[in-house]
C-alpha positions in Angstrom: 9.7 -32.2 13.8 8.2 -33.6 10.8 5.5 -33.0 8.5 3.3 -35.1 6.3 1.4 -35.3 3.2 0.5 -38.1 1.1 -0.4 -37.6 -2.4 -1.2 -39.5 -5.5 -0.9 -36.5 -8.1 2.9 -36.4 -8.8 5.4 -37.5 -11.3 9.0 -38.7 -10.7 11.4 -36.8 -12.9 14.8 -37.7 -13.6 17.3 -35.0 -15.1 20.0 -34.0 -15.9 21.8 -31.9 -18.3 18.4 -29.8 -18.2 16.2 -28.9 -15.5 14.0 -31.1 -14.0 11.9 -28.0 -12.9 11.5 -26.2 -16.1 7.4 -26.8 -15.9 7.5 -24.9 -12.7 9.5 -22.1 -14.2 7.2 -22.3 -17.3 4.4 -21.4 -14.9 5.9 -18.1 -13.6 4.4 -15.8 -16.4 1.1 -16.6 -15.1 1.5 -17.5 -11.6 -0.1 -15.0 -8.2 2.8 -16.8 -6.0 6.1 -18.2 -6.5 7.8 -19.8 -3.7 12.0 -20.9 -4.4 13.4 -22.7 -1.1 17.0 -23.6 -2.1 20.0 -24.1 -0.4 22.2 -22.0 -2.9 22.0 -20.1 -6.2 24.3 -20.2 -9.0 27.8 -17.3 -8.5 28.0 -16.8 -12.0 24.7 -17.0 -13.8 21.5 -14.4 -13.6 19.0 -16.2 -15.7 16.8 -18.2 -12.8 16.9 -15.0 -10.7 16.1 -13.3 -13.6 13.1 -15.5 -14.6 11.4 -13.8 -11.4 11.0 -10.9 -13.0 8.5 -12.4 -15.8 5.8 -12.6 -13.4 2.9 -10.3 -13.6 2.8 -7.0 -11.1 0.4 -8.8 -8.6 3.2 -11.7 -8.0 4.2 -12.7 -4.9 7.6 -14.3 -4.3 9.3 -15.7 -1.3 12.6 -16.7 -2.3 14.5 -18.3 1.3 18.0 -19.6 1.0 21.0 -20.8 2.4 24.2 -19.0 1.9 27.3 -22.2 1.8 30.0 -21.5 3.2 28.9 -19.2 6.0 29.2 -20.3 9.2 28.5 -19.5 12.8 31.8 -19.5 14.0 35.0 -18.8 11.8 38.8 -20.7 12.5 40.7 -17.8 10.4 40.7 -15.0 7.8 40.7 -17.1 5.0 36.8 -19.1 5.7 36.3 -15.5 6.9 37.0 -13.6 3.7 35.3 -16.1 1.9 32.0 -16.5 3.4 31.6 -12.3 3.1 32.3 -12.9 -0.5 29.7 -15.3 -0.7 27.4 -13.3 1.8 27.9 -9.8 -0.7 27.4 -11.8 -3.6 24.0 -13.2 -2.2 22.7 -10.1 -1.3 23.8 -8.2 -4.3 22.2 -10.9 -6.6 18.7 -11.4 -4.2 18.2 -7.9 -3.5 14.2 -7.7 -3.0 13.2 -4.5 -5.2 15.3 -6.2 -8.1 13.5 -9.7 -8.2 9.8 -8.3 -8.6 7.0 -6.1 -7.1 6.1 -7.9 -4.3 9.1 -9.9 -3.0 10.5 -11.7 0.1 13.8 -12.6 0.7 14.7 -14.9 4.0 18.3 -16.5 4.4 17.7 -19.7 6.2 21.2 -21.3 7.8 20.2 -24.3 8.4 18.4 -25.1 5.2 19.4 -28.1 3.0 15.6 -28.6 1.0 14.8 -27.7 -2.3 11.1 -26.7 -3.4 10.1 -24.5 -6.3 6.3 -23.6 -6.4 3.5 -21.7 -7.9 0.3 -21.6 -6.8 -0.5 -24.4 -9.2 2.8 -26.0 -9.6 5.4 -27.8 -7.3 8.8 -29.6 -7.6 10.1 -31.1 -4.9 13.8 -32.7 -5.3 17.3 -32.3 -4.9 18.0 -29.5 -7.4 18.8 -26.3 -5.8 17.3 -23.1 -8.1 20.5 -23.2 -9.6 21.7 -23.0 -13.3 24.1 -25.7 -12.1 21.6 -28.1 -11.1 21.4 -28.5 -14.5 24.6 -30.3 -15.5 24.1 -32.7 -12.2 22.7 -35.5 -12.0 19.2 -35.3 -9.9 15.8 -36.4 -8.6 12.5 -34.9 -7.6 8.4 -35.0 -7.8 6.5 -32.5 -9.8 3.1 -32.3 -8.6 0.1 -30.0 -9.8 -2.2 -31.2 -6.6 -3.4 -27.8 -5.3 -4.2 -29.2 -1.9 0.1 -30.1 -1.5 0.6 -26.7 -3.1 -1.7 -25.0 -0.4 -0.1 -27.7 2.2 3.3 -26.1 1.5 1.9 -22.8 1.6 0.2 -23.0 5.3 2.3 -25.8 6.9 5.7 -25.6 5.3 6.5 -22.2 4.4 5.6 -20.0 7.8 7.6 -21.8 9.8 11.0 -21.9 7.7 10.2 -17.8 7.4 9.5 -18.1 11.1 12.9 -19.4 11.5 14.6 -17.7 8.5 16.9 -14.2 9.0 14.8 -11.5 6.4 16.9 -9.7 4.1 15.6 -6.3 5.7 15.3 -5.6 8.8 13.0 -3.2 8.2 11.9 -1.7 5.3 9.5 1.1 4.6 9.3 2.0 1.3 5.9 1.0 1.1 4.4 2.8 3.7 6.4 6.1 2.6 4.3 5.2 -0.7 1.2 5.0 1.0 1.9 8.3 2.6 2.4 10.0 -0.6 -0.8 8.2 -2.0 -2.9 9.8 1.0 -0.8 13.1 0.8 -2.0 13.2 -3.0 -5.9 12.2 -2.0 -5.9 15.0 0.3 -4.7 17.7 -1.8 -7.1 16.1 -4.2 -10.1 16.4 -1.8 -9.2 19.7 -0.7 -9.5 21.2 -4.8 -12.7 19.2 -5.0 -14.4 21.4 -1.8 -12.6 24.6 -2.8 -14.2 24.1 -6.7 -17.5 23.3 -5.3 -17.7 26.7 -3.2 -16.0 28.6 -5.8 -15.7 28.9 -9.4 -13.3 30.6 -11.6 -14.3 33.9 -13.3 -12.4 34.3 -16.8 -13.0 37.2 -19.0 -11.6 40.2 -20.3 -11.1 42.1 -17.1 -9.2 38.9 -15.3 -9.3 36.1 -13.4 -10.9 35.3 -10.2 -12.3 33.0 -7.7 -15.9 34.0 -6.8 -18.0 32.2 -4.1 -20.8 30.3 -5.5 -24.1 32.0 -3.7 -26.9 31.4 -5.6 -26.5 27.0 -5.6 -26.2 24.5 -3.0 -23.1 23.2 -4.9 -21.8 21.6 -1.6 -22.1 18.1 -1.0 -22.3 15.8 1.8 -19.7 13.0 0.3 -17.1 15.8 0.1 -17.6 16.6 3.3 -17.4 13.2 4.5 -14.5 12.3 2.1 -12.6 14.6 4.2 -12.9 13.3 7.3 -12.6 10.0 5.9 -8.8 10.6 4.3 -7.7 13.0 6.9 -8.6 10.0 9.2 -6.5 7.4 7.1 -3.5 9.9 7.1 -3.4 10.4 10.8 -3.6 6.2 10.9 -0.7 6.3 8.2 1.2 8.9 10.8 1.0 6.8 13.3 2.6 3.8 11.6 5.1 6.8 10.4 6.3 7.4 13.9 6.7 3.8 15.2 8.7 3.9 12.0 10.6 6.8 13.1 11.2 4.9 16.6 12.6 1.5 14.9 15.0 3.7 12.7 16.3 6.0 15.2 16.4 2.8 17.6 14.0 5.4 19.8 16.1 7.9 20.0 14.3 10.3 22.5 14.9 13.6 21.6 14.0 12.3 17.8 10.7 10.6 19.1 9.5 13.8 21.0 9.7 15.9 18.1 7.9 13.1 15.9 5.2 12.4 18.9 4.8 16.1 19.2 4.1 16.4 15.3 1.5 13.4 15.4 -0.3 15.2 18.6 -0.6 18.4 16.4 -2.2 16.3 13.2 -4.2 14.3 15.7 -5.9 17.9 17.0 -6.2 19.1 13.5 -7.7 16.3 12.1 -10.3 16.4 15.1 -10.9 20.1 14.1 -11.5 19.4 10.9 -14.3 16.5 11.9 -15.8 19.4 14.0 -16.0 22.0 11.3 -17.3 19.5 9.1 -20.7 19.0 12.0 -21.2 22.6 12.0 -25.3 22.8 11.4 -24.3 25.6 8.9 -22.4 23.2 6.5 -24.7 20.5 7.1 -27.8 22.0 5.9 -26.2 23.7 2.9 -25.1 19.9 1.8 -28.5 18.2 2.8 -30.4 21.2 0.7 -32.1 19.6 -2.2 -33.8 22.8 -4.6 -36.0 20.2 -6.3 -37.4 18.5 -3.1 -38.2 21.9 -1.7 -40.1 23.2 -4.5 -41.6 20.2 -4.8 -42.6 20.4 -1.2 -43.5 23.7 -1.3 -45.9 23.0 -4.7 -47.9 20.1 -2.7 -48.1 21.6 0.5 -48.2 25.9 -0.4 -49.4 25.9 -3.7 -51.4 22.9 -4.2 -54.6 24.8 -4.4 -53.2 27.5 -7.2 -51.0 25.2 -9.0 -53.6 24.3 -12.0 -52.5 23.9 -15.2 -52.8 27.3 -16.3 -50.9 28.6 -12.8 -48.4 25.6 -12.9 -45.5 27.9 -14.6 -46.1 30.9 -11.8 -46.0 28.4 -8.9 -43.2 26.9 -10.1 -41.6 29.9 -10.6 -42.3 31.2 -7.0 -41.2 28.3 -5.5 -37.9 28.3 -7.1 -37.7 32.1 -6.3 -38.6 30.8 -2.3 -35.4 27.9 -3.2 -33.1 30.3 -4.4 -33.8 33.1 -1.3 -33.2 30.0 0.8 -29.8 28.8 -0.9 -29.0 32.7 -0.4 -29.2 32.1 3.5 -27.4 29.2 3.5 -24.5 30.1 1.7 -24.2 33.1 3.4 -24.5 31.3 6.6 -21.6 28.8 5.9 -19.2 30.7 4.1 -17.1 31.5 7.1 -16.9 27.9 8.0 -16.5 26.5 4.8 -13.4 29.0 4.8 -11.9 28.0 8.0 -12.8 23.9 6.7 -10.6 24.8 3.8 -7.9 26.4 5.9 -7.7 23.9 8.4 -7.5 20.8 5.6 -4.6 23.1 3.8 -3.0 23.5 7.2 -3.1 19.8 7.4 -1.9 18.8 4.1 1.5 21.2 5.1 2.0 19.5 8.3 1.3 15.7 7.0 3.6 16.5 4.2 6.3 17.7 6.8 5.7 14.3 8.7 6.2 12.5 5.8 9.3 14.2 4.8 10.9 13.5 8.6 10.6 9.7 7.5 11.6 10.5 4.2 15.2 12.1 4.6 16.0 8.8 6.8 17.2 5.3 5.6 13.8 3.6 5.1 15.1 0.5 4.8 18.3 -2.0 6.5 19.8 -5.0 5.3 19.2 -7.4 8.8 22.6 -7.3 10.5 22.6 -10.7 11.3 23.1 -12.3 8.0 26.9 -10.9 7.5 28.7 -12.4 10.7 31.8 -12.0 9.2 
């Protein structure tokens, strides 16, 4: 297989005792991607690994290496030993949480190229990402043509990661985070309904929650905020329980207890989208006082309302308003309570799901890159 592109926006550069690269690395700071392909990194030295960390939060790096002196197939102890030196070495030192926020790491064992990349920035050459690459003697292009760059990106990079061994296995710290984040906006949007329907009464004989009677304080986005995010986290459970099934290698007598747990959210969550159509709940949210009186002003009043009669009209039409607010409130309070209780119910039983993939190892280093 090979792959072309021709390009007329590069530079030769010839270096040595200094990097030839240092415009790419001088690019990091304020680079969205950084891409190292290398077939080594340096034993002793932590500053180019290090320099991974200077860029911003949004960054994303693929680092893909070789590892030398690993091989498929070992004639004694002493290669042996000394390939799982290098193999602990490499994965101590290219450990993904400890290059940046948004890292890959592939180990490629039949990779021999050398490109170091931004999204703006290229060198292509013999220097390895290396702190010894330095003191040899080496060649290479440095290109800023975006086109190559995006070239690289499409073409070149997919299939050496296609190819390439990832450091993990799996790895779910993120979705465990995205759990927590939905855990949190359901808690949140719980408190929100519960303040709307209730308010706090502070005073010198104590404190209490009172429902709220005498206002159409509920809303419709609440409403539908909560079907919304109890929808997301029974998406996020699924992905939870495939997650459960990688780790446990699908263990059945784990998966039934995690499939029964996701049934249970599943009929909660389709509860809760019930509760939330009642006709009681939905006309207490869709109640406007000021449309009403204003409707009831044009169309029951229009022949009293003059302008010395305005301020009575008014009056009894906010008196009609508030008589129908009473109905409505009184009509919804017993499924606003059981909405309440059935979101809290689910909060408890999404954090328990989360917690099952919690107190597991969320992530594995692939098996396959320590043959030794």
């Amino acid at each position: 297989m090979k792959k072309e592109f021709l390009t007329t926006n590069a530079k030769f550069v010839y270096s040595k005792n200094e990097l030839g690269y240092q415009e790419v690395l001088d690019n990091f700071e304020k680079a969205s991607e950084i891409t190292i392909i290398t077939y080594n990194i340096s034993e002793k030295k932590n500053a180019l690994v290090s320099a991974l960390r200077k860029a911003g939060e949004h960054c994303v790096i693929n680092v893909i290496t070789n590892i030398p002196s690993r091989w498929e197939t070992y004639y004694g102890d002493t290669f042996r030993d000394r390939a799982r030196q290098k193999i602990n070495l490499y994965l101590t030192k290219l450990k993904p949480e400890s290059l940046g926020i948004n890292p890959t790491v592939f180990f490629d064992f039949s990779n021999h190229g050398k490109i170091i990349m931004t999204n703006s920035i290229v060198y292509v050459g013999s220097a390895n990402y290396s702190e010894e690459s330095a003191n040899n003697t080496e060649f290479g292009f440095i290109s800023r043509d975006t086109e190559f760059v995006d070239f690289i990106n499409a073409k070149v990079l997919p299939d050496i990661q296609t190819s390439s061994i990832p450091y993990y296995e799996y790895d779910y710290t993120a979705l465990l985070l995205e759990a927590n984040v939905v855990l949190s906006a359901i808690y949140n949007i719980k408190n929100e309904l519960y303040e709307e329907v209730y308010r706090l009464h502070d005073d010198v004989d104590g404190e209490w929650y009172y429902y709220v009677e005498f206002e159409a304080a509920l809303t419709v986005s609440t409403l539908d905020n909560i079907v919304q995010i109890v929808s997301e986290a029974c998406n996020v459970s699924s992905s939870i329980y495939d997650a459960i099934d990688t780790i446990t290698n699908g263990d059945e007598d784990e998966t039934i207890v995690a499939n029964d747990a996701y049934e249970d959210l599943l009929a909660l969550c389709s509860r809760i989208e019930e509760v939330r159509n009642f006709d009681t709940l939905i006309e207490l949210s869709e109640f406007d006082s000021e449309e009403y009186i204003n409707q009831q002003l044009q169309e029951e009043y229009a022949m009293e309302a003059y302008e010395d009669n305005l301020e009575n009209c008014i009056e009894s039409a906010s008196g009609e308003a508030m008589s129908v607010i009473w109905d409505l409130t009184q009509a919804a309070k017993e499924d606003i309570d059981e909405l309440i209780e059935e979101v809290q119910k689910f909060c408890e039983m999404y954090s328990l799901f989360i917690e099952n993939l919690r107190e597991r190892e969320i992530k594995k280093v692939s098996p396959k890159i320590d043959n030794t």
